[in-house]
C-alpha positions in Angstrom: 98.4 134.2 95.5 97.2 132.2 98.8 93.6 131.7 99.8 92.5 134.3 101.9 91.5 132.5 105.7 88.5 134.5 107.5 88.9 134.3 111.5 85.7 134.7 113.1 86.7 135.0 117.1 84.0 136.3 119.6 83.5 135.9 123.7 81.0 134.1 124.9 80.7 133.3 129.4 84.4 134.6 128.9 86.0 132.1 126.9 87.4 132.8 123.3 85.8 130.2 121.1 87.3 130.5 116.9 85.3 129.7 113.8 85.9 129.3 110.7 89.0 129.2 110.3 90.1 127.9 114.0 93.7 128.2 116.6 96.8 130.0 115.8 98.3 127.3 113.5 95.8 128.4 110.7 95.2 132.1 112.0 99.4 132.3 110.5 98.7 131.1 107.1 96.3 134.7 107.2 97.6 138.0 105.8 96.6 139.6 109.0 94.2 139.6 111.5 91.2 141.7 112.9 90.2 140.7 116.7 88.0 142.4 118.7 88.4 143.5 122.7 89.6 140.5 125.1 89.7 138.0 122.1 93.3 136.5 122.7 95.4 136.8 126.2 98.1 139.6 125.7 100.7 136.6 125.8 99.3 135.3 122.9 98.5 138.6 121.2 101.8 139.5 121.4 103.4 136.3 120.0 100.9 135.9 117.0 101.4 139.7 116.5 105.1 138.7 115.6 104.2 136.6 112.8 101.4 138.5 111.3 99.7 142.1 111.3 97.0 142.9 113.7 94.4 145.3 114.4 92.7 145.6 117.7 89.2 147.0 117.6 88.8 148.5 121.2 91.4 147.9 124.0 94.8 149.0 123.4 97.5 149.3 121.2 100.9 147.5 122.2 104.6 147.8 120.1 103.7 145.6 117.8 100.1 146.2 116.5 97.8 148.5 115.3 94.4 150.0 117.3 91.0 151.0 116.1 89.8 153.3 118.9 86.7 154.9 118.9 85.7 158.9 120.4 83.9 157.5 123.6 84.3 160.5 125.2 82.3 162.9 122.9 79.4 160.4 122.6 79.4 160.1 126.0 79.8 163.9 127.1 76.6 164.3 124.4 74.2 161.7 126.2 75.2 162.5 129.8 74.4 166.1 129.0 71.4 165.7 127.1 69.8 163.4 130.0 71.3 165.8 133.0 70.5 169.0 131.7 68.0 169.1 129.1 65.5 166.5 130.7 66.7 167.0 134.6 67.4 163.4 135.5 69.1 164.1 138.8 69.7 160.1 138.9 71.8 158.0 136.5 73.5 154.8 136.4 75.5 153.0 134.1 75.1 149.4 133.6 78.6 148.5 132.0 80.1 145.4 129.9 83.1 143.4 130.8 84.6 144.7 134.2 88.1 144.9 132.3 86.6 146.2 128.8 89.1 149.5 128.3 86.1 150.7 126.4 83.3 150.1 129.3 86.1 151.2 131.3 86.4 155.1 129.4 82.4 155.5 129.3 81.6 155.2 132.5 84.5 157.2 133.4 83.5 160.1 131.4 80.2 159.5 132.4 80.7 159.8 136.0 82.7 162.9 135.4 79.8 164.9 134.0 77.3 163.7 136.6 79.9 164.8 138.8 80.2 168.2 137.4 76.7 168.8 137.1 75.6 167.7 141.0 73.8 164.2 139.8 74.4 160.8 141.1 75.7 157.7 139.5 75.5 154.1 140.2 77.7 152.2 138.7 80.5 149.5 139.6 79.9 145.5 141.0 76.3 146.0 141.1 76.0 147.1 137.9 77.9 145.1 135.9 76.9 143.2 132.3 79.0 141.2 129.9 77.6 143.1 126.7 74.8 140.7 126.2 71.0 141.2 126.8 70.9 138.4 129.3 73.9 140.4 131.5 71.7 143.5 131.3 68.4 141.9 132.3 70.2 139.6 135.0 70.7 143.3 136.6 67.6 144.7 137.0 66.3 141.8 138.1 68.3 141.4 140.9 68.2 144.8 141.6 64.3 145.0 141.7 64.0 141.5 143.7 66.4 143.3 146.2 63.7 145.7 146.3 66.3 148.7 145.1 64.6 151.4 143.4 66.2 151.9 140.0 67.6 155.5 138.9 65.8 158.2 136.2 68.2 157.0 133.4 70.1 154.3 132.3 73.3 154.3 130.5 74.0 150.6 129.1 77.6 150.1 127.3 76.0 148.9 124.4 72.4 148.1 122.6 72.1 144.3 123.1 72.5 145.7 126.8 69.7 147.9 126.6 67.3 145.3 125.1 68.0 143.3 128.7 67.3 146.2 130.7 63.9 146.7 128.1 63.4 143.5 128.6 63.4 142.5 132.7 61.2 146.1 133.1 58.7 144.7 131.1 58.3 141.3 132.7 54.8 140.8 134.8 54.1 140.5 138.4 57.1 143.3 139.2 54.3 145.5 140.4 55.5 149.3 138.4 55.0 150.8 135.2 58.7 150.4 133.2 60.7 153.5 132.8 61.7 154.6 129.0 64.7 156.8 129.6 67.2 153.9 129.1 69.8 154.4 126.6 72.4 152.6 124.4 75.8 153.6 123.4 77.8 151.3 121.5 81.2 151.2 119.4 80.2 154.1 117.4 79.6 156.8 120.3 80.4 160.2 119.3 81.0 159.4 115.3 77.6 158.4 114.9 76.0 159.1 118.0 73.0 160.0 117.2 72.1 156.9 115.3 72.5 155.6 118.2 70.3 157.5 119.9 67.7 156.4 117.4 68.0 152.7 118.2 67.7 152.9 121.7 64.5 155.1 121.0 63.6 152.3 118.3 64.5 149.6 120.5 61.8 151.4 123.2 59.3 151.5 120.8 59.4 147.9 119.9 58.9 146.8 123.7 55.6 149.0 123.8 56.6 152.4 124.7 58.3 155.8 123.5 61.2 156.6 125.0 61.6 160.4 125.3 62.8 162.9 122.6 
């Protein structure tokens, strides 16, 4: 039986960097491979996939591997519905992750269709785009508050270390307003296990001094 070979790939300022077990040559002595969104080029994805199974978590599937896909669209429904019509935010935006992410790409869609449908407004696009970090979140708001915009009643952040950011540049000193709680996180698990996920952004709230709203 071979030794089993780990692959630990992750982004970071949008280049692929490999641990443990690093490059392509020793990713093909592995059984198989799990990669997250955006980790290899779809050139390279679809070479290596040639040589050895692989499953995708996010983005696509392609002919020759295998996609774990998560139910954005319920989780995302749930929240925009909850925020629209049970607490009346006429005002939304969502502050997204990697511009090409398929899965930033399918919340905010959804999103902006029940805004849509309901008469409320969403900001969303070049403005308000992260990188799924908290320092792509916070980079936002502060540019958006030193440009003097006023922010929205809610926001939507593509995932929780998002969130924090957002937390995190409303609570700064010297910006002059009292920080809004209605700011929520949805991450990989939307609609499955969406309301934990509610629960950490009202955990996360809690932990930068305030209550967000039940």
């Amino acid at each position: 039986m071979s030794r089993p070979i780990v692959l630990v790939a992750w982004l970071r300022a949008g280049r692929v960097r490999l641990g443990a077990a690093s490059g392509a040559g020793r990713a093909r002595k592995s059984d198989g491979l799990i990669l997250h969104d955006r980790v290899l080029e779809p050139d390279e994805m679809d070479r290596l996939s040639r040589q050895l199974p692989i499953v995708t978590l996010a983005g696509y599937a392609t002919p020759t591997t295998a996609n774990v896909h998560g139910d954005h669209r319920a989780g995302m429904q749930a929240l925009a519905r909850h925020l629209i019509r049970d607490h009346g935010y006429p005002t939304l935006a969502y502050l997204g992750g990697y511009a090409d992410s398929p899965d930033s790409i399918e919340r905010r869609e959804v999103l902006a269709a029940e805004a849509a449908a309901a008469g409320a407004t969403l900001d969303s696009g070049p403005g308000w785009q992260g990188y799924y970090f908290a320092s792509g979140g916070a980079k936002v708001i502060n540019r958006l508050l030193a440009a003097g915009r006023a922010l929205p009643r809610a926001i939507v952040c593509a995932n929780d270390q998002t969130a924090l950011g957002v937390i995190s540049a409303e609570l700064l000193p010297g910006l002059g307003r009292r920080p809004d709680p209605r700011r929520a996180a949805l991450d990989h698990r939307a609609g499955r296990h969406g309301h934990r996920d509610q629960l950490r952004a009202r955990h996360a709230a809690r932990r930068g001094g305030r209550l967000a709203p039940r």
